[in-house]
Each structure stands twice: as structure tokens, then as C-alpha cells.
C-alpha positions in Angstrom: -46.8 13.3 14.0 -46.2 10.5 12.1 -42.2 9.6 11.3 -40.8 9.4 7.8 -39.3 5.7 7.2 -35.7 5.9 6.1 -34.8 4.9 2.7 -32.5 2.3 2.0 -29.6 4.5 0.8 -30.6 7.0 3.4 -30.4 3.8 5.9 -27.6 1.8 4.4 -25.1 4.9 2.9 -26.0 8.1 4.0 -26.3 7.4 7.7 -22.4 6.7 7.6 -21.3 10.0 6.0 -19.5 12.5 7.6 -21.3 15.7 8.9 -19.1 17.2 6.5 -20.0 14.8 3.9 -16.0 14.2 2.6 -15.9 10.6 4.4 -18.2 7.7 4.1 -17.2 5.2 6.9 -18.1 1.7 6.0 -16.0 -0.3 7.7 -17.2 -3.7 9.6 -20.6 -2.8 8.2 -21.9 -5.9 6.7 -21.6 -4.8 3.0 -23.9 -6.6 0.9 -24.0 -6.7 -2.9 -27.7 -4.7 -2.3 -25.6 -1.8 -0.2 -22.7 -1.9 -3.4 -25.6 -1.2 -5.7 -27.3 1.8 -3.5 -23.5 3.1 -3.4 -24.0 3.2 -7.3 -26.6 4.6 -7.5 -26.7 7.4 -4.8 -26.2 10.3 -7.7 -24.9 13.8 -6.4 -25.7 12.9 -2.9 -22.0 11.9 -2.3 -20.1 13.7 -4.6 -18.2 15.6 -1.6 -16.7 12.2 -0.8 -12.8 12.0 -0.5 -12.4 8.9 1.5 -14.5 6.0 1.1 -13.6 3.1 3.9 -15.1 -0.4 2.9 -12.4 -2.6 4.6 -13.4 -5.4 7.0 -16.6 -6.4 5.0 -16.0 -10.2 3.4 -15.9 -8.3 0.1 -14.9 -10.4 -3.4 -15.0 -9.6 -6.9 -17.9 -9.1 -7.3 -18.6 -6.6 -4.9 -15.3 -4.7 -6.5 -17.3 -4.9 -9.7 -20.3 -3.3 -8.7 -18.0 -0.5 -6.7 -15.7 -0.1 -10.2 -18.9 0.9 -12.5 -20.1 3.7 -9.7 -20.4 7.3 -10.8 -21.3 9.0 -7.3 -17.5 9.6 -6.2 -16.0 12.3 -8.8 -14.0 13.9 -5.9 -13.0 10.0 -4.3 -9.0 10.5 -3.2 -8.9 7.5 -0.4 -10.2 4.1 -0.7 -10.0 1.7 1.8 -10.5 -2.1 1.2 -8.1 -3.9 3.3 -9.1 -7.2 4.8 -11.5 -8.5 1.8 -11.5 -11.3 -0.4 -10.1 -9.7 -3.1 -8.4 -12.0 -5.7 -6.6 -10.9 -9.0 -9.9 -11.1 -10.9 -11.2 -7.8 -8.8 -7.9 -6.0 -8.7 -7.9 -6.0 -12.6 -11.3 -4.3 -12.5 -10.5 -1.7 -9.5 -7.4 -1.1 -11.7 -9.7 -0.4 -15.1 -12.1 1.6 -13.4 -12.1 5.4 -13.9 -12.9 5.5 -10.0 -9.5 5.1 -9.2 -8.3 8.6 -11.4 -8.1 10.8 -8.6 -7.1 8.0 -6.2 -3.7 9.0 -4.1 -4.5 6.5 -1.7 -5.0 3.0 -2.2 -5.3 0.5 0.6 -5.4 -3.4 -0.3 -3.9 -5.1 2.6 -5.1 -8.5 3.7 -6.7 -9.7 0.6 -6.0 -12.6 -1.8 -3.7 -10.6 -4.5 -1.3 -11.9 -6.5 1.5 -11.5 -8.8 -1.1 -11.3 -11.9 -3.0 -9.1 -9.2 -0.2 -6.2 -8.7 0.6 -6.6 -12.2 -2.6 -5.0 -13.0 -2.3 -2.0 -10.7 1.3 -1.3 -12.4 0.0 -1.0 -15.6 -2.9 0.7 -15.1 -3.2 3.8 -17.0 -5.5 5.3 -14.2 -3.6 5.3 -11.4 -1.2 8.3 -12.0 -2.3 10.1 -9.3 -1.7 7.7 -6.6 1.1 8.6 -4.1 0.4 5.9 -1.3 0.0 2.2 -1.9 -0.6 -0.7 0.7 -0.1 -4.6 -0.6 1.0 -6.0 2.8 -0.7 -9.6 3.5 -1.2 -10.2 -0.5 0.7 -13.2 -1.7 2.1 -11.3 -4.7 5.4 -12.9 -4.5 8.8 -12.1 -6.3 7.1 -11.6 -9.4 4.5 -9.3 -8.2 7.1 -7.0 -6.8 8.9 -7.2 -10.4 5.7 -6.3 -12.1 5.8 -2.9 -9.8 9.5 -2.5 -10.3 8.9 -2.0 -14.4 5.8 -0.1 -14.1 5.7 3.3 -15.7 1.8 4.1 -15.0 3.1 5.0 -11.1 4.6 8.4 -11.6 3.0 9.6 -8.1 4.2 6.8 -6.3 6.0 7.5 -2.7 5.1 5.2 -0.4 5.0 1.4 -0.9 3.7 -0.8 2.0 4.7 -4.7 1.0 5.1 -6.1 4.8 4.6 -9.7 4.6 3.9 -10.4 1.1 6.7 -13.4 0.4 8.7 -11.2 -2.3 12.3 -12.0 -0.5 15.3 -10.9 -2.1 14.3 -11.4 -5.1 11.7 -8.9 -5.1 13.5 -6.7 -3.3 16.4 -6.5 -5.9 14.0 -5.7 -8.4 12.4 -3.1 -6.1 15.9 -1.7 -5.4 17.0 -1.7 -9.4 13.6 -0.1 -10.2 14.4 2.9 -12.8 10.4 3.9 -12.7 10.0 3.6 -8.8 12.4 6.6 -8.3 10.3 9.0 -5.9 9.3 6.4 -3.3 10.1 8.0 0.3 8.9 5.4 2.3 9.2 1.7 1.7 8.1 -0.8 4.3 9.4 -4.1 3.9 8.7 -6.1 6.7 8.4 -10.2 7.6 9.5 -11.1 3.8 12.5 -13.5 4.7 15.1 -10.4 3.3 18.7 -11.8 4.0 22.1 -9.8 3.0 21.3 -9.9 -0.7 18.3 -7.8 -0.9 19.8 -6.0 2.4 22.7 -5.0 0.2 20.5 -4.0 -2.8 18.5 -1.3 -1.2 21.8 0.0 0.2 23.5 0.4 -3.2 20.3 1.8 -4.9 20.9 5.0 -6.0 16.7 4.9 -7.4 16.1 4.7 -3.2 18.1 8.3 -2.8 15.1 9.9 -1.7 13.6 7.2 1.4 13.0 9.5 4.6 11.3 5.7 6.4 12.9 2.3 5.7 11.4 -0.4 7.7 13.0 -4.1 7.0 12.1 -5.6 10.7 11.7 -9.2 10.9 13.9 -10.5 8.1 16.9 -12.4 8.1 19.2 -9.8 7.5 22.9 -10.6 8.9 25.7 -8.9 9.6 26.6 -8.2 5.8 23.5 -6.9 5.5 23.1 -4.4 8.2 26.8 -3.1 7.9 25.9 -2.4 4.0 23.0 -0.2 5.4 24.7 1.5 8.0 27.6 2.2 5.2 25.0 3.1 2.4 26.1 6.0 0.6 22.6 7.0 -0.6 20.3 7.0 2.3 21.3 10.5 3.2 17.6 12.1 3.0 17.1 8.6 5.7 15.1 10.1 9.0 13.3 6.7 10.3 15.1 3.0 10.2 13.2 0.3 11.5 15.4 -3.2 11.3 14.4 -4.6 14.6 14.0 -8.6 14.8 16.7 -9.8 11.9 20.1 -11.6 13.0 22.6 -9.4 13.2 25.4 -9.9 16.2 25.5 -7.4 18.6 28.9 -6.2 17.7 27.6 -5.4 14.0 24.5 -3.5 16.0 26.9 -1.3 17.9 28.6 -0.4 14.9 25.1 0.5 13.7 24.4 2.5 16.0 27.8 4.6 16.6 27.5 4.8 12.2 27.1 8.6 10.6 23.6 7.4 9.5 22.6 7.1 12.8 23.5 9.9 14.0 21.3 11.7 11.3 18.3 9.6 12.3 15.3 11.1 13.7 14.4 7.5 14.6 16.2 3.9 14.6 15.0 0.7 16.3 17.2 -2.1 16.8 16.7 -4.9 19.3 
């Protein structure tokens, strides 16, 4: 009997969805601008899809613009496209792009975002549904995290992953003074040079009443700085601190750890 060749959707797309058919794993499969335009073009067969993972693929703008005009994923909730070569050009297109209405998760890390980049997303008037967002590895700067701080088009918004994106204290004041970001539960902060200043912010935000996971590890935080945390009268909904790796004496770490917010913690790493 002779074997029915594969089409190229059925080769390129279709062999990477789910049994189910609610996830379509592309990930670190050579994604060319030919498999972005079978993605568009695959009509009903992938309207089941909830999580689409394209991360690991080289992708630019281009790709990004092909992927913004698709139709096929009316159901799309996840979207993975972390470690691309996104730039600010294709974030202001994913943010236009009525794919991204029913998006709650949005995953961007390790691409080339900026400021002008994240400025986008915040004022995006399709991203209301979106409840997780990842920007770590994007060089978006103190002024990128201001851009979020002001945004009112992020009324979903509850966790913020910004590890290593060279925002400092400045951005996290703004971040801390934020009267839009006001639901966010878990804010991860990581490698961003935060000394006392922004240390101190986030401890007298009342807007950050609500974080259940802090994570500032690998910052510069001092003594100042984690006494103001441990003291913090509005962490009291905190479960999960993470401030490993910053330069606080061990004295001041004792007196961390012997606090009352540690002893609510669920979980609190320190060196």
C-alpha cells in the first residue's frame, strides 16, 4: 500500500501538537519564516490551542509579524517566545495584535527589548487579560520599568518577572510607587544592582500589600536595606523571600531571621 506524503503543515505544525490538541510545542524547532506562515494559515485545525511554545528558535521581527496577523489561535492563553531576537520593533506588533486578547501568559525573556519595547506592552489595550509577565534578560532599563509602573491597560497583572534587566533603584522605586500595578503577588527582581534605596521602597509600598513571593537575590542590598524588609509593615500576605547573595552583615541576617516576618514565612533564603 502505498504511504500518504505528509503535508507541510501536517509535517511542520501538526506533528508537534498535543494528543489533546491544547499545546503546540515548538520549541528548539528551527522555526523558519515558511513554518510562521503554515502557523497562519493552519484554519480550525488548531483552534483548541491554549499554549503555543516558540522559544529557542532565533526568531526577530519579522517572524513576530507573521505570528501577530494569525487567526488559527482563538482559544491561545500561553505564549512562549523567550530566548529570540526580539527587539522593540516586534514587541510593538505582538502588543497590537488581537492574538494576544486572551493571553494571561506572556513569556519574553532573553530577547533584545527595550524601554520603548515594554512601553508598548503597558499601553496595549489588548493585554487586559494577562496575569503573568516575564521580561528578565531584556535591557529595558529604569525607564522601561517606569513605562510599566504608569500603565493602566494591566488590570490582570500578578506576577512580574524583571530578573536581570538593569532597572536598579530607579526602576524599582517606580515599580514600588506604582498606583496601577496594585494586584501583583509575585515580583522577582533579581541581579538588577538594587541597593537600600529601592530595598527601602518595596518595603514602604503599601501598592505591594498583596506579594505572597519577593525575590531580590543578587543585589546590593545592605544592611539598611534588609532591616527595612524585615521591619516592613506591609508584607503581611509575604509566604516566599528570596534575598540570598546581597551584602548584608551577618548580624543584620540574624536579625532577619529571628524578625516576625520570618517567622510567617513559608520560605526565606539567605546566605
Amino acid at each position: 500500500m502505498k504511504t500518504r506524503t505528509k503535508s507541510k503543515l501536517e509535517e511542520c505544525i501538526l506533528s508537534h501538537l498535543s494528543p489533546k490538541g491544547d499545546l503546540l510545542d515548538l520549541e528548539n524547532k528551527s522555526v523558519t519564516p515558511e513554518t510562521m506562515r503554515l502557523l497562519c494559515q493552519a484554519g480550525d485545525t488548531l483552534k483548541e490551542v491554549k499554549q503555543l511554545d516558540l522559544s529557542n528558535n532565533g526568531l526577530g521581527d519579522a517572524e513576530i509579524e507573521f505570528l501577530s496577523k494569525s487567526r488559527c489561535l482563538p482559544n491561545l492563553g500561553k505564549l512562549f517566545l523567550n530566548h529570540n531576537k526580539i527587539t522593540n520593533t516586534g514587541a510593538k506588533v505582538l502588543a497590537e495584535s488581537k492574538l494576544v486578547r486572551n493571553i494571561n501568559c506572556l513569556m519574553l525573556e532573553a530577547n533584545q527589548i527595550g524601554a520603548d519595547g515594554v512601553g508598548s506592552f503597558a499601553t496595549s489595550l489588548n493585554l487586559g487579560n494577562l496575569e503573568t509577565l516575564f521580561l528578565d534578560s531584556n535591557p529595558i532599563g529604569p525607564e522601561g520599568a517606569t513605562a510599566l509602573s504608569m500603565s493602566t491597560c494591566l488590570p490582570s497583572l500578578s506576577a512580574l518577572h524583571m530578573d536581570s534587566t538593569k532597572i536598579g533603584d530607579q526602576g524599582v522605586k517606580a515599580i514600588a510607587a506604582s498606583q496601577t500595578l496594585n494586584k501583583i503577588k509575585k515580583l522577582y527582581l533579581c541581579s538588577n544592582k538594587i541597593g537600600d534605596e529601592g530595598a527601602i521602597a518595596l518595603s514602604q509600598s503599601p501598592n505591594l500589600r498583596h506579594l505572597s513571593c519577593l525575590s531580590i537575590w543578587r543585589n546590593e542590598i545592605r544592611d539598611a536595606g534588609g532591616r527595612a524588609i524585615a521591619e516592613s509593615n506591609y508584607f503581611l500576605k509575604l509566604e516566599r523571600l528570596y534575598m540570598s547573595l546581597n551584602l548584608i552583615d551577618k548580624p543584620t541576617r540574624r536579625i532577619i531571621r529571628s524578625s516576625d516576618l520570618a517567622s510567617r514565612l513559608k520560605t526565606l533564603v539567605m546566605d
